[in-house]
ROLO-705193 format. One record per atom (N, C-alpha, C): residue in one letter; x, y, z. Coordinates in pm, whole numbers, plus 50000, padded with zeros to 5 digits. Example, Ala and Ser with C-alpha at 12.3 -4.5 7.8 and 13.67 -1.06 7.14 Angstrom:
REM ROLO-705193
A513194943150780 A512304955050780 A513204967050780 S512854977550708 S513674989450714 S512905000350787 
***
This chain:
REM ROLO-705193
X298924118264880 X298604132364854 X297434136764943 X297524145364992 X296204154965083 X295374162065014 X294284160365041 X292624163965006 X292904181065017 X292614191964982 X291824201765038 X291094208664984 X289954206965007 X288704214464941 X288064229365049 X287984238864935 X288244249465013 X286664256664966 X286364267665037 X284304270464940 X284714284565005 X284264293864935 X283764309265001 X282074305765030 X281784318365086 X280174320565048 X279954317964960 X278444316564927 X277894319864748 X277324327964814 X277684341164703 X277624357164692 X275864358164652 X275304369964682 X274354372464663 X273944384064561 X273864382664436 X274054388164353 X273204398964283 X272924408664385 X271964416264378 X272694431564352 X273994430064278 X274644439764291 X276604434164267 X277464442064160 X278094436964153 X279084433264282 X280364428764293 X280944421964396 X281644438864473 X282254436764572 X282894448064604 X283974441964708 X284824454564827 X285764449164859 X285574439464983 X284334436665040 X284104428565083 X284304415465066 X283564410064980 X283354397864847 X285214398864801 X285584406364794 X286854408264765 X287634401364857 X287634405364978 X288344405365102 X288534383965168 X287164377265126 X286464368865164 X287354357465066 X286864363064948 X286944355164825 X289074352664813 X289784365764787 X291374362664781 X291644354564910 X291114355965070 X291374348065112 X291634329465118 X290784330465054 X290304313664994 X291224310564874 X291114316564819 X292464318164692 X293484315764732 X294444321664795 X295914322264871 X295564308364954 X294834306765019 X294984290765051 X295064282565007 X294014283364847 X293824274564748 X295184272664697 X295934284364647 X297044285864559 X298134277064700 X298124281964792 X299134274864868 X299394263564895 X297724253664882 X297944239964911 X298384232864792 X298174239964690 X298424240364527 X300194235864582 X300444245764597 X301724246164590 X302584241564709 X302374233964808 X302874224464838 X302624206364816 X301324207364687 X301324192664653 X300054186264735 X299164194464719 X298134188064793 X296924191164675 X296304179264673 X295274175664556 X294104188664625 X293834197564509 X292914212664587 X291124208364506 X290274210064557 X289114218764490 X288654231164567 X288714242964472 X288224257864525 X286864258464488 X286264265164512 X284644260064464 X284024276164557 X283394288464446 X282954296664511 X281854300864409 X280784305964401 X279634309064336 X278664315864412 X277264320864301 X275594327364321 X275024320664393 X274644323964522 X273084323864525 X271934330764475 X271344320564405 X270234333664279 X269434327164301 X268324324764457 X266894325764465 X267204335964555 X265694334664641 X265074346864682 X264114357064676 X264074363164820 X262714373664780 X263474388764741 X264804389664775 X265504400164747 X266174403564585 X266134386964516 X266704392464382 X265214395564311 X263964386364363 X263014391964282 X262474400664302 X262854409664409 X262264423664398 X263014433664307 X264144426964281 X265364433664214 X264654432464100 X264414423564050 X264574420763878 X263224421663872 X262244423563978 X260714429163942 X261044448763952 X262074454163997 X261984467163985 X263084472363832 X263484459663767 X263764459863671 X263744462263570 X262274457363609 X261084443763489 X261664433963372 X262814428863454 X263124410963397 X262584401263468 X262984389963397 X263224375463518 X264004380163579 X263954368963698 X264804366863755 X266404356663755 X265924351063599 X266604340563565 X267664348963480 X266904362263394 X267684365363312 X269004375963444 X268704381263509 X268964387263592 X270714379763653 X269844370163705 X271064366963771 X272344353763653 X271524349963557 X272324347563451 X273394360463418 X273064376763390 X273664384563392 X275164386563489 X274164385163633 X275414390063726 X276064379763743 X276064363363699 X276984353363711 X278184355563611 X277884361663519 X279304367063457 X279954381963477 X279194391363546 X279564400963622 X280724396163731 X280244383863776 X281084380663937 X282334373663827 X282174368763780 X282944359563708 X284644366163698 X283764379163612 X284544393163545 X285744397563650 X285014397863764 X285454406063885 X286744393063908 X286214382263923 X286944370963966 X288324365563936 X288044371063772 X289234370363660 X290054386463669 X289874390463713 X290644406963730 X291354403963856 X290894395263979 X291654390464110 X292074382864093 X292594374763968 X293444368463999 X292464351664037 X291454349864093 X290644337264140 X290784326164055 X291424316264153 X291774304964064 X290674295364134 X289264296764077 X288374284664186 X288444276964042 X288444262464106 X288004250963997 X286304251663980 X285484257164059 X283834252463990 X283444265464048 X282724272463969 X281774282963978 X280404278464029 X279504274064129 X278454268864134 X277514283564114 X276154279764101 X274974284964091 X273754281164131 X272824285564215 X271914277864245 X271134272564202 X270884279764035 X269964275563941 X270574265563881 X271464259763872 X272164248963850 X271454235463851 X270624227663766 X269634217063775 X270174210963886 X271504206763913 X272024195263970 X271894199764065 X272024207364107 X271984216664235 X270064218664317 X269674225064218 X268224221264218 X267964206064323 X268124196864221 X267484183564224 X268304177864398 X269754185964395 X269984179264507 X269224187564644 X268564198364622 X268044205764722 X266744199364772 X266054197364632 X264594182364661 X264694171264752 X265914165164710 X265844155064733 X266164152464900 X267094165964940 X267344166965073 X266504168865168 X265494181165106 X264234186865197 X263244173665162 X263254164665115 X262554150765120 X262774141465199 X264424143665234 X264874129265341 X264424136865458 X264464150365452 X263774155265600 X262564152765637 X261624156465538 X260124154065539 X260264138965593 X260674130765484 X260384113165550 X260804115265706 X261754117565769 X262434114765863 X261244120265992 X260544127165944 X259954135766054 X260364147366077 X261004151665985 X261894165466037 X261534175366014 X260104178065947 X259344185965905 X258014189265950 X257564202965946 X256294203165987 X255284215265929 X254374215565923 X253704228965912 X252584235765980 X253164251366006 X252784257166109 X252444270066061 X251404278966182 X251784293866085 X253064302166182 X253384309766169 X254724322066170 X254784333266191 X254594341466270 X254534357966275 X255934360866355 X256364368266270 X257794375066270 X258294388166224 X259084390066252 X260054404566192 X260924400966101 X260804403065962 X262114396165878 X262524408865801 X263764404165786 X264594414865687 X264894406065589 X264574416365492 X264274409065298 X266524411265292 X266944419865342 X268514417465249 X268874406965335 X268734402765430 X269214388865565 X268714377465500 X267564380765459 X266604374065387 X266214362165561 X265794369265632 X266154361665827 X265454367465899 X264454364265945 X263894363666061 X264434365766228 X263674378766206 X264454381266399 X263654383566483 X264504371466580 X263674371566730 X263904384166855 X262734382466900 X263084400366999 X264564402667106 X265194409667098 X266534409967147 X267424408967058 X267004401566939 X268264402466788 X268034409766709 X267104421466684 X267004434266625 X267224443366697 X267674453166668 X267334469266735 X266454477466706 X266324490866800 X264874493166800 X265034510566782 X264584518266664 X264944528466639 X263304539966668 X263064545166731 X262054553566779 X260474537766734 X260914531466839 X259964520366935 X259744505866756 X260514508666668 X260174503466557 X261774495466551 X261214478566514 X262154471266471 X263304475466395 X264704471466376 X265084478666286 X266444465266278 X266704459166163 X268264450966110 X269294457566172 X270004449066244 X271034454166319 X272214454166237 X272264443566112 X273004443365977 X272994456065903 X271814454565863 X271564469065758 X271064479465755 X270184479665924 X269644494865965 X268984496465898 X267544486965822 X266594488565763 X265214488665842 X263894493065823 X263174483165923 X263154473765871 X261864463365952 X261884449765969 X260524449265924 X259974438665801 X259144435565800 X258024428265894 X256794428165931 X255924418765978 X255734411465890 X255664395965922 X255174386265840 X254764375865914 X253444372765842 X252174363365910 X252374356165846 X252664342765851 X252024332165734 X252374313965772 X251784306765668 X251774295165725 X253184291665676 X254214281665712 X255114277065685 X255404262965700 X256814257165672 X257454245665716 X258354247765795 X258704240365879 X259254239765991 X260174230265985 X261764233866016 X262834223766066 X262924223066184 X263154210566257 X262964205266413 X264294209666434 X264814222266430 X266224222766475 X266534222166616 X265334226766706 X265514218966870 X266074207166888 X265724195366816 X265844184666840 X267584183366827 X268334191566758 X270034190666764 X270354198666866 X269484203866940 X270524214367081 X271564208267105 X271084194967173 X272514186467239 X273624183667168 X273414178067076 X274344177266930 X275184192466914 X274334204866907 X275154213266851 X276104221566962 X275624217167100 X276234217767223 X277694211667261 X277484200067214 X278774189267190 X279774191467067 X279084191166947 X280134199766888 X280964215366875 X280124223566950 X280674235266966 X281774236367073 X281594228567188 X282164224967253 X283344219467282 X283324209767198 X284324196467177 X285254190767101 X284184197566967 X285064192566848 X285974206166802 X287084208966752 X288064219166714 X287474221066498 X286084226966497 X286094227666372 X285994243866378 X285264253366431 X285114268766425 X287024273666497 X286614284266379 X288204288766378 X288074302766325 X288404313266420 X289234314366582 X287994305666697 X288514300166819 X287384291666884 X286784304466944 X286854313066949 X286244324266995 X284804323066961 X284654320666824 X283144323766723 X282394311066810 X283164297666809 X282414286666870 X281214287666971 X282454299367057 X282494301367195 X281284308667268 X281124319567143 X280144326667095 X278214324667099 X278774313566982 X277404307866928 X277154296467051 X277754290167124 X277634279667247 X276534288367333 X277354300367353 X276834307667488 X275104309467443 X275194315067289 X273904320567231 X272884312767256 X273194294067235 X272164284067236 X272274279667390 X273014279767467 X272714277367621 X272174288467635 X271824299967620 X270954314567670 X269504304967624 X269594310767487 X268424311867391 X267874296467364 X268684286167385 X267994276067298 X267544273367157 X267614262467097 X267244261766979 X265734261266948 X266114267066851 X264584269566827 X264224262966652 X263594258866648 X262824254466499 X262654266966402 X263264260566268 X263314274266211 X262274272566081 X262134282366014 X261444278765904 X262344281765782 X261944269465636 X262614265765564 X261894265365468 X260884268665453 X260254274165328 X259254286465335 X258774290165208 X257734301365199 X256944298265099 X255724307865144 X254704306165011 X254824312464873 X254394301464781 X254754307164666 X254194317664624 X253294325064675 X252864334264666 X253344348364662 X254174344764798 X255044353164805 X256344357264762 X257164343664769 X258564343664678 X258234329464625 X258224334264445 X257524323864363 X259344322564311 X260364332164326 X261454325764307 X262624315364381 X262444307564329 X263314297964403 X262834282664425 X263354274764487 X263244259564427 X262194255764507 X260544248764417 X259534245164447 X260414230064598 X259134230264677 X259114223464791 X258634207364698 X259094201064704 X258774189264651 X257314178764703 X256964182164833 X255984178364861 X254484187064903 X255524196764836 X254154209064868 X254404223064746 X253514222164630 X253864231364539 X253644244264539 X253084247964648 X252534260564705 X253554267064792 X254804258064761 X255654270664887 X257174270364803 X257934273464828 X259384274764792 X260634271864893 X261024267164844 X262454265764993 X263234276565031 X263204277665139 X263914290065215 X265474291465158 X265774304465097 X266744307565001 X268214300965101 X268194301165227 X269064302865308 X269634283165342 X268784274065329 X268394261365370 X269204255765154 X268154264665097 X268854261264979 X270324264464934 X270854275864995 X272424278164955 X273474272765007 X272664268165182 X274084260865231 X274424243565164 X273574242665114 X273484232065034 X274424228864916 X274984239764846 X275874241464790 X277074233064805 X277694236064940 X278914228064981 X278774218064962 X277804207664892 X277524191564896 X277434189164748 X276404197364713 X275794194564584 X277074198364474 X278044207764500 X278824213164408 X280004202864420 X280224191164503 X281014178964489 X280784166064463 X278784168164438 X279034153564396 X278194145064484 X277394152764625 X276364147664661 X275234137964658 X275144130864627 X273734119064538 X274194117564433 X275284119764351 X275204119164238 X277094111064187 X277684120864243 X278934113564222 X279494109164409 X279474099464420 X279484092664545 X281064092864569 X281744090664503 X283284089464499 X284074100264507 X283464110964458 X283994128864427 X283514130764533 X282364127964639 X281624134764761 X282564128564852 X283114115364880 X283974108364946 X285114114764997 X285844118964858 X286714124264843 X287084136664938 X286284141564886 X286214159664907 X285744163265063 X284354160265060 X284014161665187 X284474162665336 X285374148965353 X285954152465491 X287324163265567 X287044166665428 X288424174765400 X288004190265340 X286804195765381 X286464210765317 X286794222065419 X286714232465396 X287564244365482 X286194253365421 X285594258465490 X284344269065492 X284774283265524 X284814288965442 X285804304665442 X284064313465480 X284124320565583 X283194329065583 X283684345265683 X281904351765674 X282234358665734 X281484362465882 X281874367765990 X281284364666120 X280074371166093 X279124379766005 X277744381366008 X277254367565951 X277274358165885 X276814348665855 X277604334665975 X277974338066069 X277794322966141 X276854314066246 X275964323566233 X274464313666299 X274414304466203 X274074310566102 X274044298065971 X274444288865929 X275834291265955 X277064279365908 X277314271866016 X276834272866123 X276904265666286 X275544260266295 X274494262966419 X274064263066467 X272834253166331 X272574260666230 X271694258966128 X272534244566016 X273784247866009 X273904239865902 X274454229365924 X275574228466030 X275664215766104 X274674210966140 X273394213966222 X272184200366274 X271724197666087 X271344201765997 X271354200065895 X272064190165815 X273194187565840 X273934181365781 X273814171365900 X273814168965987 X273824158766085 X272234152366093 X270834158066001 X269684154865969 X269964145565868 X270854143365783 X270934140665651 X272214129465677 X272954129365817 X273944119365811 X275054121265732 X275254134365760 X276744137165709 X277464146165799 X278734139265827 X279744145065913 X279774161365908 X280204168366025 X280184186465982 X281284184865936 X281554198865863 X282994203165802 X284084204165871 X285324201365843 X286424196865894 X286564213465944 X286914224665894 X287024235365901 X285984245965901 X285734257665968 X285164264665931 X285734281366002 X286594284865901 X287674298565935 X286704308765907 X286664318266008 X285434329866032 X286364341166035 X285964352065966 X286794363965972 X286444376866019 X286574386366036 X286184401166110 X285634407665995 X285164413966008 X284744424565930 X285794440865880 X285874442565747 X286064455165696 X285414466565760 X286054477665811 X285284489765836 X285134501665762 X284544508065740 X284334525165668 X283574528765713 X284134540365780 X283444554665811 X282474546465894 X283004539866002 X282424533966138 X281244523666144 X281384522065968 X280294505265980 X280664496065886 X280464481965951 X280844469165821 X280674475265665 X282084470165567 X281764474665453 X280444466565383 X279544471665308 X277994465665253 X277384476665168 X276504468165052 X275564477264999 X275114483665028 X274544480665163 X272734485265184 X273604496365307 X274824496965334 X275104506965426 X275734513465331 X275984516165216 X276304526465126 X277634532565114 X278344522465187 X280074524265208 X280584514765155 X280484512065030 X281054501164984 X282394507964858 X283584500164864 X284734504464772 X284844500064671 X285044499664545 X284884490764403 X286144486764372 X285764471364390 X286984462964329 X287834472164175 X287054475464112 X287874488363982 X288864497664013 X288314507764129 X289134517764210 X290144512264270 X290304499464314 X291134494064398 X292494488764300 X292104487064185 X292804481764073 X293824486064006 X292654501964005 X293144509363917 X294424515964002 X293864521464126 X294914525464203 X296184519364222 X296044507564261 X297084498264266 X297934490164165 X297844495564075 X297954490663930 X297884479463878 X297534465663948 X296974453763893 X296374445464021 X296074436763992 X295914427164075 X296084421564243 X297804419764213 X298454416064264 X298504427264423 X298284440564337 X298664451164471 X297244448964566 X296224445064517 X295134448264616 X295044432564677 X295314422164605 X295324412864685 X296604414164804 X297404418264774 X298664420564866 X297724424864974 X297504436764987 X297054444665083 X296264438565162 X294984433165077 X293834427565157 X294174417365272 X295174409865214 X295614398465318 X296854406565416 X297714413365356 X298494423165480 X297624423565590 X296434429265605 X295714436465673 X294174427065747 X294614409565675 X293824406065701 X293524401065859 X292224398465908 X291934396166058 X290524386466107 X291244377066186 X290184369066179 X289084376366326 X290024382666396 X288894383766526 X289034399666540 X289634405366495 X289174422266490 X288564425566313 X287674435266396 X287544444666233 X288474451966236 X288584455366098 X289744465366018 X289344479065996 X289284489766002 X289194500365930 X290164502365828 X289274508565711 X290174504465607 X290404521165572 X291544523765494 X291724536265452 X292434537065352 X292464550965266 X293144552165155 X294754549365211 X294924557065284 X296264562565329 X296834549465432 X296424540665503 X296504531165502 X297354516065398 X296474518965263 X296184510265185 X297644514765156 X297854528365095 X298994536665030 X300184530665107 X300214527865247 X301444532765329 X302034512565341 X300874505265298 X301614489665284 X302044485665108 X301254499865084 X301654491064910 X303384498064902 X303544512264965 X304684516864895 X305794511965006 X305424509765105 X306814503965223 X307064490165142 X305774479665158 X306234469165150 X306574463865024 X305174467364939 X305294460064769 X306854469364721 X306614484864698 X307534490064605 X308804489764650 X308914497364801 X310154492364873 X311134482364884 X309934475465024 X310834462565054 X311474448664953 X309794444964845 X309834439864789 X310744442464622 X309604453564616 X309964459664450 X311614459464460 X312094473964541 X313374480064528 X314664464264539 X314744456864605 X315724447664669 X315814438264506 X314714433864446 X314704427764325 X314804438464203 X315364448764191 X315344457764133 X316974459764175 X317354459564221 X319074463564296 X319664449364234 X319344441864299 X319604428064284 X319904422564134 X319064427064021 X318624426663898 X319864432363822 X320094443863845 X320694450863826 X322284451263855 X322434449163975 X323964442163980 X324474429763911 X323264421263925 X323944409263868 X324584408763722 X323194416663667 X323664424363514 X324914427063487 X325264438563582 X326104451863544 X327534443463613 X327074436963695 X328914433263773 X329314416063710 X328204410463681 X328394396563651 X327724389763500 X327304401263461 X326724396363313 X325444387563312 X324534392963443 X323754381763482 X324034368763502 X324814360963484 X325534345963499 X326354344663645 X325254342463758 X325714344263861 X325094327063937 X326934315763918 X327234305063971 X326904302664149 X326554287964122 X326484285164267 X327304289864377 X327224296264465 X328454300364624 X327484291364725 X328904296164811 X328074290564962 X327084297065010 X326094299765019 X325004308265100 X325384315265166 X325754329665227 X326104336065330 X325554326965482 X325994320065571 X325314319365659 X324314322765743 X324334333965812 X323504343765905 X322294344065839 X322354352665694 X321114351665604 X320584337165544 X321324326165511 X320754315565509 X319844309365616 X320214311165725 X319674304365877 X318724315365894 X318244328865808 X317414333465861 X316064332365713 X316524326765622 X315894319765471 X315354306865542 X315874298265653 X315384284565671 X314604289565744 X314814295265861 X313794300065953 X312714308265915 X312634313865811 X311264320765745 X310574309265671 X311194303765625 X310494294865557 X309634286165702 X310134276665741 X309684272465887 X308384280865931 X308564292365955 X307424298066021 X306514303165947 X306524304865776 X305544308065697 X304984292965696 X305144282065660 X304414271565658 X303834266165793 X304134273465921 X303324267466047 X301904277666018 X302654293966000 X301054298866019 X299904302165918 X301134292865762 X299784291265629 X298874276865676 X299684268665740 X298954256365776 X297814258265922 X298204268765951 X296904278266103 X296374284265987 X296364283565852 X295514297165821 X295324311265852 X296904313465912 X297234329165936 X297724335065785 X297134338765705 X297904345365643 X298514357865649 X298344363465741 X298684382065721 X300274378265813 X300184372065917 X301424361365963 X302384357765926 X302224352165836 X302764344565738 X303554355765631 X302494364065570 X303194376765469 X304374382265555 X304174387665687 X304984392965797 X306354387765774 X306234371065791 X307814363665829 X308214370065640 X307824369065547 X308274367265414 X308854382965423 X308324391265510 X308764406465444 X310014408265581 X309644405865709 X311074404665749 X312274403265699 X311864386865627 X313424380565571 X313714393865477 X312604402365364 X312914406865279 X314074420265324 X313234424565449 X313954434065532 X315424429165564 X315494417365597 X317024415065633 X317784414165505 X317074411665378 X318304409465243 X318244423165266 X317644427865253 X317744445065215 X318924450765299 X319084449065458 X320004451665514 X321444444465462 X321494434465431 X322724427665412 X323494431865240 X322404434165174 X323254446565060 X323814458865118 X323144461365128 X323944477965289 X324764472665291 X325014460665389 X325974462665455 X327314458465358 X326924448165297 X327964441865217 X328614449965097 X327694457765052 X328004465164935 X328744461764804 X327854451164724 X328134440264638 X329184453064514 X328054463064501 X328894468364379 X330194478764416 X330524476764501 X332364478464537 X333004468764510 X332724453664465 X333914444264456 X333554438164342 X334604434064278 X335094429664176 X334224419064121 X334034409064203 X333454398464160 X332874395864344 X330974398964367 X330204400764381 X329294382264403 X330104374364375 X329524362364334 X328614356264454 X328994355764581 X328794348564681 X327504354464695 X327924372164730 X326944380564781 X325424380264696 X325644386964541 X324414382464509 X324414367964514 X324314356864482 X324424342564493 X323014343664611 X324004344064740 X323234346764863 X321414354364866 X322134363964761 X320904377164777 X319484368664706 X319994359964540 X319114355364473 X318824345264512 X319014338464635 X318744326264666 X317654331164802 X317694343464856 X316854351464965 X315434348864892 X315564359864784 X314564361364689 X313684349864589 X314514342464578 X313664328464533 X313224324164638 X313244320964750 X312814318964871 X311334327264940 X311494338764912 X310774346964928 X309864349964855 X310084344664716 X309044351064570 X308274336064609 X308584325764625 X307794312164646 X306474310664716 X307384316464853 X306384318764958 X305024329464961 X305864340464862 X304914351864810 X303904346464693 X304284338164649 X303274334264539 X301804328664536 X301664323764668 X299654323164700 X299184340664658 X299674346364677 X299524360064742 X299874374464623 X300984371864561 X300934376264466 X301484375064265 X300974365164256 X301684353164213 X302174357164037 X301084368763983 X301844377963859 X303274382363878 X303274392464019 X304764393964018 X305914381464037 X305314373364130 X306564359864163 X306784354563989 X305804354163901 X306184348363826 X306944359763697 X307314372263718 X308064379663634 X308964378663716 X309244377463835 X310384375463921 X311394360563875 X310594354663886 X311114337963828 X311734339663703 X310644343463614 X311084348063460 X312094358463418 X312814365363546 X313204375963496 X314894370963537 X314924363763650 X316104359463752 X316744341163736 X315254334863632 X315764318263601 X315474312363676 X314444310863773 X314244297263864 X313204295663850 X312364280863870 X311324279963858 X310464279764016 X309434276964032 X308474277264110 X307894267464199 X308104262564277 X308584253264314 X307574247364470 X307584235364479 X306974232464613 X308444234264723 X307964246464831 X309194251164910 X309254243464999 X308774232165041 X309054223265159 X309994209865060 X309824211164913 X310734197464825 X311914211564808 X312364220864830 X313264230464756 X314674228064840 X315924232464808 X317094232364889 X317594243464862 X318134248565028 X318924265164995 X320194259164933 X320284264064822 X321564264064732 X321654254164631 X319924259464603 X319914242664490 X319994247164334 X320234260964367 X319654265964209 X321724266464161 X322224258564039 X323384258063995 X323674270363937 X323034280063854 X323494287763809 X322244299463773 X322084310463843 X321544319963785 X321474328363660 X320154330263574 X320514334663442 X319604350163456 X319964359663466 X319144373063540 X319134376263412 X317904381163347 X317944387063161 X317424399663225 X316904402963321 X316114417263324 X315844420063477 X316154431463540 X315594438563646 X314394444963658 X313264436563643 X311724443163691 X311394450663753 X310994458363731 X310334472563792 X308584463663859 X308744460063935 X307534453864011 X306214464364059 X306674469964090 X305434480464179 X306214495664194 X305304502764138 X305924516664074 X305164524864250 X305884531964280 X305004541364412 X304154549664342 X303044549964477 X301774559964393 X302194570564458 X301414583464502 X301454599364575 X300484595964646 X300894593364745 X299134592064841 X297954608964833 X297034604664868 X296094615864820 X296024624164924 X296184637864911 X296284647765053 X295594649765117 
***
C-alpha cells in the first residue's frame, strides 16, 4: 500500500476562513479523497497558526487572551471545514503542548549545533506577513515603505534578536532547487534559484522579544524572547506526525508528504524551511505543489485588501457544497491567477454541474424507470463509447497522479459530453426495449460519478444510491462489471440558478 500524506497551510486565524483558504484547502481534499480512493494509506492534516504579533493585537483590540481568541476561531475554521465537505484526519494547532514542546526542542538542536546567534536588527516589517523586508522587496508609496502583499506601511524595527545561519545552506538550497524535482510547477523552483543566486542567503531572524510579542512559544534558552511565529508554524508538518515523539508514525509519513501552498508564501516553504529541516537532519518534502492566486477587482483575494468572498455566499448560491467545490477546482491554476467572477462561477455551475452532469443522470434515471422498470441487465457496452469510458479513465488518473486537477475534471466532463451526445443520437425512448443503450449510458456514468467523487462526492453518492452501484477503486473496476442495474429514483442533482444582471 502507498503512503500519502498531504498538509495545507496552517491558516492564520485572525479572521474567519474565506474563498481563498477555500480555494487552498478543497484542493488538498480532492487529492486526499482521491488517493483515498484508489487504495493508498492517506493522512490529511490542515490547521491554526495561533501565535504572533498579529493575533495579539487582535485579541488586545478585543480585550481577550489570546488563547481564548484563537480557541474561538479553531472551531470557527472547523465550522467552515465541515460545510466543505474537508475530510482532514488531524486538525493541528499551534498551541497544541505537543506541538509546543516539539518547537523547543528543535530551536535547541539549533542552538547546540551552532546554528544560532544573537544580534541586534533594524528592519521594515509587516505585522500581517508577520516578515521582514529587505530594500527592493517592498514598494515604495510617496518615498515611504509600503507591503507589496497588503499595501500597508511597513513598520521600523530596532531590536536585539536570534539569528538562523541560513547562509550557511546557500549551496544546499542551490542544489536542491536545482536538481531535485520537489517544487511543483518547476517554474516556482526556478524562481526562488534565480532570487538566491541574485540576493544570496541571508540569516534570518527567529525569534523576538518578549516584550514585544509576549504571544507565542518562549525560546528555551532565553526567556526574554519568543520564537518567530513563522520558524514555529512550519514546524507543524513534523510535529503533527509524530516528530520526537512517535518515531514510527514520523517514518511512515514523512517521506511521503505533499505541501499544498500558496505562491505568496514560497520563500518560506523553500529557501527557509528546507535549510531548516536539513539543520535538524531531515530529508525535504517529497512534494511541494504551489498554486496562483485568486483575483478580484485586480488584486489577490485577502483580508487586508478588502476583496474577500464568504465561503456562506458561495454556498448559499450554489446550493451546497459540492457546487463551490466543483467550481473552485474547474477553475483551478497552478501558474496563472484567476479572476474570479459571479458570472463566471454561474456559467460552469449551469453548463457543467446542471447540464452536462445534472441533465444526462436525470434522462438516464428516468428512462430506465419509465422503459425498463429500472431493472436494467448486463449488455455489451456500446463500443465507440466504451473505448472512450477507458480512455477517460486513463487520462484522469495520469493528470490526478501530476496533481492536475482542473485536467482531470475536463477528461470526466468530455466523456459526460459524449454520453450526452450518444442519447441524441440513439434515442433510447423510441425503442421498445432500450437495454444495451441505457446499459451503455449507466455504465458511462458510474465511470464518471467515480472519477467525480474526490470532487464532488455528496452528489456521486446520491448518484450511486439512486442508480445501485457502489463506489469503487476505478483502477480495481471493469467496464461491464456491474450485473444488473437497480435505478429507484432520477435525482435532480443541481437545479440552475438566474445569473445576476
Amino acid at each position: 500500500m502507498r503512503i500519502f500524506y498531504i498538509t495545507t497551510p496552517i491558516y492564520y486565524p485572525n479572521a474567519p476562513p474565506h474563498i481563498g483558504h477555500a480555494y487552498t484547502t478543497i484542493y488538498a481534499d480532492v487529492l486526499a479523497r482521491y488517493h483515498r480512493l484508489i487504495g493508498d494509506d492517506v493522512f490529511f492534516m490542515t490547521g491554526n497558526d495561533e501565535h504572533g504579533l498579529k493575533l495579539q493585537r487582535v485579541a488586545e483590540k478585543k480585550g481577550v487572551h489570546p488563547k481564548e481568541l484563537v480557541d474561538e476561531m479553531a472551531e470557527v475554521y472547523k465550522k467552515y471545514w465541515s460545510l466543505l465537505d474537508i475530510s482532514y484526519d488531524h486538525f493541528i494547532r499551534t498551541t497544541d503542548p505537543y506541538h509546543e514542546k516539539v518547537v523547543k526542542e528543535a530551536i535547541n538542536k539549533l542552538y547546540k549545533k551552532g546554528l544560532m546567534y544573537k544580534a541586534s536588527y533594524s528592519g521594515w516589517y509587516c505585522v500581517d506577513c508577520e516578515k521582514f523586508y529587505s530594500p527592493g522587496e517592498y514598494i515604495e508609496k510617496e518615498g515611504k515603505p509600503y507591503c507589496p502583499i497588503h499595501n500597508k506601511p511597513l513598520e521600523l524595527l530596532e531590536e536585539e534578536t536570534y539569528y538562523f545561519k541560513l547562509s550557511e545552506f546557500e549551496d544546499y538550497m542551490k542544489d536542491v532547487l536545482a536538481n531535485k524535482d520537489i517544487v511543483y510547477p518547476k517554474s516556482y523552483a526556478t524562481e526562488i534559484l534565480h532570487k538566491i543566486e541574485k540576493e544570496g542567503l541571508r540569516d534570518v531572524s527567529i525569534a523576538r522579544p518578549k516584550e514585544r510579542v509576549w504571544w507565542g512559544i518562549e525560546v528555551p534558552f532565553d526567556k526574554n524572547y519568543t520564537v518567530y511565529v513563522w520558524f514555529d508554524a512550519l514546524l507543524n508538518y513534523v510535529s503533527g506526525i509524530g516528530y520526537l515523539e512517535d518515531e514510527e508514525k514520523f517514518k511512515k509519513y514523512w517521506p511521503n508528504v505533499h505541501h499544498v501552498i500558496g505562491k505568496d508564501i514560497l520563500w518560506f516553504h523553500t529557501a527557509i524551511w528546507f535549510s531548516v529541516l536539513k539543520a535538524l537532519e531531515i530529508e525535504p518534502p517529497k512534494k511541494l505543489l504551489v498554486h496562483a492566486f485568486l483575483i478580484n477587482r485586480g488584486l489577490k483575494i485577502g483580508k487586508s485588501a478588502g476583496n474577500v468572498i464568504a465561503i456562506e455566499d458561495l454556498i448559499e448560491r450554489y446550493q451546497d457544497s459540492d457546487g463551490v467545490r466543483y467550481i473552485l477546482m474547474r477553475i483551478f491554476n497552478m501558474s496563472k491567477d484567476v479572476d474570479v467572477t459571479t458570472e463566471l462561477f454561474d456559467s460552469i455551475y449551469n453548463s457543467e454541474l446542471a447540464d452536462t452532469l445534472g441533465n444526462l443522470v436525470r434522462r438516464v434515471g428516468v428512462l430506465a424507470k419509465k422503459k425498463l422498470g429500472g431493472k436494467i441487465y448486463k449488455r455489451e457496452v456500446e463500443r465507440e463509447l466504451g473505448a472512450r469510458v477507458e480512455e477517460a479513465l486513463e487520462k484522469y488518473i495520469k493528470y490526478m497522479n501530476e496533481f492536475d486537477v482542473s485536467l482531470a475534471i475536463n477528461i470526466v466532463m468530455d466523456l459526460l459530453r459524449e454520453a450526452n451526445a450518444y442519447i441524441n443520437k440513439t434515442r433510447p425512448w423510441e425503442k421498445t426495449d432500450p437495454g444495451k443503450e441505457l446499459y451503455s449510458l449507466l455504465e458511462t456514468i458510474r465511470y464518471a460519478s467515480i472519477m467525480l467523487y474526490p470532487v464532488i462526492p455528496k452528489a456521486v453518492h446520491k448518484i450511486s444510491e439512486a442508480f445501485g452501484f457502489k463506489i469503487v477503486n476505478p483502477l480495481e473496476t471493469q467496464l461491464g462489471g456491474v450485473e444488473r442495474y437497480n435505478v429507484v429514483n432520477a435525482p435532480i442533482l443541481f437545479r440552475k440558478i438566474q445569473s445576476k444582471q
